[in-house]
N, C-alpha and C positions, 0 to 999 in steps of 0.2 A: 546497339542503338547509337546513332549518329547526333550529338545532343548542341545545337549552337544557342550561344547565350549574346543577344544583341541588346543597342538601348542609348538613348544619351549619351554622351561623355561624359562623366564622372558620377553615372548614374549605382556604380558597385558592381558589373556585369563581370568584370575580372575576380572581383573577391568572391561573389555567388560561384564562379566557374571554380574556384580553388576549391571552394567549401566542398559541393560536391564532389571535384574529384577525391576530395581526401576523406567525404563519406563514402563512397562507393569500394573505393580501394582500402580501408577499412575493415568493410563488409567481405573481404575474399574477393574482390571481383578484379576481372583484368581491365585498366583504365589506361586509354591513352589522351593525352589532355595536347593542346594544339593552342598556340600563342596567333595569331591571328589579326591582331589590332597592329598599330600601326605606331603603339606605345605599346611597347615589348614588356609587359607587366608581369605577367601571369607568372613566371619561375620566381621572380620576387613573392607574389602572394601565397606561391605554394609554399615555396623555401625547405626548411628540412625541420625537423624536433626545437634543433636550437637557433628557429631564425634567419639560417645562412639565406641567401640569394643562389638558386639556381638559374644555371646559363648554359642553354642549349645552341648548338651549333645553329647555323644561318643558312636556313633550308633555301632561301631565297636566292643567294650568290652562287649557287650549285645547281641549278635547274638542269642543265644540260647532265649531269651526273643523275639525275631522277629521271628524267626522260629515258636516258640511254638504258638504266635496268629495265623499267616498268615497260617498255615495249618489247624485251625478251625477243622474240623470236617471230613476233605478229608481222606475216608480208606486204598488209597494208601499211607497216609504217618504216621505211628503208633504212631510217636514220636520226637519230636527236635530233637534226636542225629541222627535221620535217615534223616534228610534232609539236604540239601546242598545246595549252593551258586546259582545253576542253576536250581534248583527245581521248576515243572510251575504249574502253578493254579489248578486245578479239581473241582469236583464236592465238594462242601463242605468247600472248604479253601476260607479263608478273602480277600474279595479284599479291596485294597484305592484308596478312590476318595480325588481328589485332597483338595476341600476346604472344605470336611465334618472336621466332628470333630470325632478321634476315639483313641483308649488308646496308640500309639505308635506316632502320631501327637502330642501328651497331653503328653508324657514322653520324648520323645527325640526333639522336635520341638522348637522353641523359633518365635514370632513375631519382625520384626524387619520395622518397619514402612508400616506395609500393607503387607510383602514377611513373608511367614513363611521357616526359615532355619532350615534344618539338616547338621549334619557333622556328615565324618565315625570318626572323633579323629584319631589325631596323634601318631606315636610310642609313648610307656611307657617306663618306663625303664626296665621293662620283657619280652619286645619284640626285643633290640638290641643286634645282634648277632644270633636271635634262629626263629624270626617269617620274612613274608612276607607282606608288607602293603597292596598284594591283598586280604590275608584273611581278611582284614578288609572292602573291597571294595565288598566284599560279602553281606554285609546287604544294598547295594546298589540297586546290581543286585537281589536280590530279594526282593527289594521295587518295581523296575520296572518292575517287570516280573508280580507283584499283583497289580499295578495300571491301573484302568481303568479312564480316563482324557477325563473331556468332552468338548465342544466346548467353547470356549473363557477361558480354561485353560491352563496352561504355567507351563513347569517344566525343571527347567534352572540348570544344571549337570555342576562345574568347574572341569576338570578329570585332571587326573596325565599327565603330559609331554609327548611331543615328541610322538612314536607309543607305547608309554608303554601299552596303552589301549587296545591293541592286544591281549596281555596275560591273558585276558577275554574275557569272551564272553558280557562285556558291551557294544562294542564299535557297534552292534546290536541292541541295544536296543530302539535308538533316532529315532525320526522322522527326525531330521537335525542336521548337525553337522556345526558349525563353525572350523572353522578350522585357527589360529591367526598368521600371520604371520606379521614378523617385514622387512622392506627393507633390509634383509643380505643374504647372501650365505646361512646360514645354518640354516635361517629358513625356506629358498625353499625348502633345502636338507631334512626337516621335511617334510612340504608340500608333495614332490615328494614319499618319502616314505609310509606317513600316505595315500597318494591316490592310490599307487602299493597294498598295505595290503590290503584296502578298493573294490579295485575293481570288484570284485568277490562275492561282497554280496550284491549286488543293495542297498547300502549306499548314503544317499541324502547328500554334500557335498559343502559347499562353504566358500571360501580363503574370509578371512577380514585381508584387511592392519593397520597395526598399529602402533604406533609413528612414524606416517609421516611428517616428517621437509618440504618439498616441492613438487613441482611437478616431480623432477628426481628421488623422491622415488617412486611416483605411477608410473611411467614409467617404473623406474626397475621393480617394480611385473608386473606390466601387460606385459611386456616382458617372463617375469617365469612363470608366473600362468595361462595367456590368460583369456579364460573364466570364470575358475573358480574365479578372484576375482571381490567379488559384492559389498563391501564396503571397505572405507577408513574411518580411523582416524586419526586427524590429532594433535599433541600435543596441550592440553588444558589446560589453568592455573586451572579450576576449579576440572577438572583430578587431576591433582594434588594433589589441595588441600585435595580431596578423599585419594588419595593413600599417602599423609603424615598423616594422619586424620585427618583432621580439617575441622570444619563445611563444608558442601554441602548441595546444594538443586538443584534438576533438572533445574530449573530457571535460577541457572548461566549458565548452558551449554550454548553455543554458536552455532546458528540457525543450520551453517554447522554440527553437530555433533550431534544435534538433529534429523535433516535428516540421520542421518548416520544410527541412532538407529531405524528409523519408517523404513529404507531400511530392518535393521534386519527384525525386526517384520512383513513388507512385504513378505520378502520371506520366513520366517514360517508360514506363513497363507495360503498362495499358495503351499506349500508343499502338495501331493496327501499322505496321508494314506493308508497304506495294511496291514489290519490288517492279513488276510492270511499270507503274508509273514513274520508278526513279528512271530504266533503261529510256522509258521514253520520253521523259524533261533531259535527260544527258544529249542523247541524238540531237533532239530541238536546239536542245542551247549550242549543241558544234556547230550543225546548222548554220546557225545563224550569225555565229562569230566567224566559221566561215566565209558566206557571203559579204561581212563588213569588212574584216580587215583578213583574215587570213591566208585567205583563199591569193591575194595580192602582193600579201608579204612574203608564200612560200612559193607563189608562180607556177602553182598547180591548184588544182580541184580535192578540198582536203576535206569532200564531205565522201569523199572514195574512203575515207579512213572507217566509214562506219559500216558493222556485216549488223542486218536486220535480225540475222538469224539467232546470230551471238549474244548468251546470259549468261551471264556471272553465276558461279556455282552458290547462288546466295543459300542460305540457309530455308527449310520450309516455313511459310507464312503459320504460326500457329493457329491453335481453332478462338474464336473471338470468346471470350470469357461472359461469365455472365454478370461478374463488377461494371457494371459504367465504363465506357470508355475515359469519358470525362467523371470526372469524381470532385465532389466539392473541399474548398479549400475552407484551410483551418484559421482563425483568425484567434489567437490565443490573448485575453487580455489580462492586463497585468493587478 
């Protein structure tokens, strides 16, 4: 499962992304976690037993190195400098699997207690003033457009703020998004937005409250959100100590907040896959970047890149359960 966690700026969408990945990975499960924002956090939040800061190479300065493997052998694509950010698999090009081992896991990857992380890297000093931090979110979106993730695999995306994720065709890409809201006005005002943007692409969708001081904050959201919020966090001293760095281990969590996380991992597991529908929001969105800038930048017709025919060896859709897709969320009070 493909899992991105969006939301305000300083809403905790990086600390939630660590949580989980270091519940899942935990649990046995293969986890690859993806730094994504634009404040390169995430290796900090994951860190290691005692704290440290990990720091993943800078998938972003390399792009033409990620192009040149992942199109392997594909005749629609001649060359690195002819592919692009939205460029989708065929016949011949590289896919990744999650917990294999292959030269761009092995070059840009770092282990960090069981989750292997990438980050796209943040601005250089050659890029303020003159570049766009989505050109760098590009070697993102074409990690995910070439990964095929099999069953009890987890790939947890911390992405840029607010609906900045719009401004790609990433925000397509997940099987689920979280979506992080804090008890204010204007992280509804995110919310309400980032679900207006979303609505039109059959995007699977669910509101997590976070630094919740009591029960009149879960009330506020569940008055703004209704439905969509399916969990609660509630301030944690061990939180904390995560986000000052200093030593953590899942153990300190506390019971409520452990539930909070198996609520996560709940409703990704429940989440129905289409794989149909991803091949055909990828075509759309090349498409379409395409006809706006691509197609002009490379001085050829680069929607030729796309075989209708051609799907990803994805795994089989399973049979739909009879739990709820949607399953109600736990609000544990203290």
């Amino acid at each position: 499962m493909k899992i991105a966690f969006v939301g305000k700026g300083g809403s905790g969408k990086t600390t939630l992304s660590a949580l989980l990945c270091r519940h899942l990975a935990a649990r046995g499960h293969p986890v690859l976690a993806i730094d994504a924002d634009i404040n390169q956090h995430l290796g900090a939040a994951l860190g290691g037993a005692g704290g440290e800061e990990a720091t993943a190479p800078p998938m972003g300065e390399h792009l033409d190195v990620i192009k040149d493997y992942l199109r392997g052998s594909n005749p629609r694509i001649p060359s690195a400098g002819m592919m692009v950010k939205t460029t989708p698999p065929g016949p011949g090009s590289r896919l990744l699997r999650t917990g294999d081992d292959n030269p761009l896991w092995e070059r840009f990857g770092v282990d960090v207690d069981g989750v292997r992380l990438l980050a796209t890297g943040a601005f250089t000093e050659d890029d303020l003033g003159v570049a766009c931090f989505h050109s760098k979110l590009g070697a993102v979106e074409l990690l995910l457009n070439h990964l095929v993730d099999g069953a009890g695999e987890y790939v947890v995306v911390d992405m840029t703020a607010g609906a900045d994720a719009f401004a790609s065709g990433l925000f397509t890409r997940f099987d689920h998004t979280f979506l992080v809201c804090e008890p204010t006005r204007k992280a509804v005002a995110v919310h309400d937005q980032y679900r207006e943007y979303a609505a039109d692409y059959e995007i699977t969708v669910s509101a997590v409250g976070n630094k919740i001081s009591d029960d009149s904050d879960v009330a506020f959201l569940r008055e703004h959100l209704g439905a969509d919020l399916r969990a609660c966090f509630r301030h944690c001293p061990p939180v904390r100590a995560l986000e000052q760095g200093r030593p953590f281990h899942l153990d300190d969590l506390d019971p409520e907040t452990r539930s909070s996380l198996a609520t996560l991992q709940g409703l990704v597991d429940r989440t129905v896959r289409d794989p149909e529908r991803f091949v055909a929001q990828m075509h759309e969105i090349h498409r379409r970047n395409a006809r706006a800038w691509a197609n002009r930048s490379a001085g050829t017709d680069l929607t030729t890149q796309i075989d209708p025919a051609y799907r990803p060896p994805y795994p089989p859709v399973p049979e739909p359960r009879t739990t709820p897709t949607r399953i109600p969320a736990r609000f544990p009070t203290r």
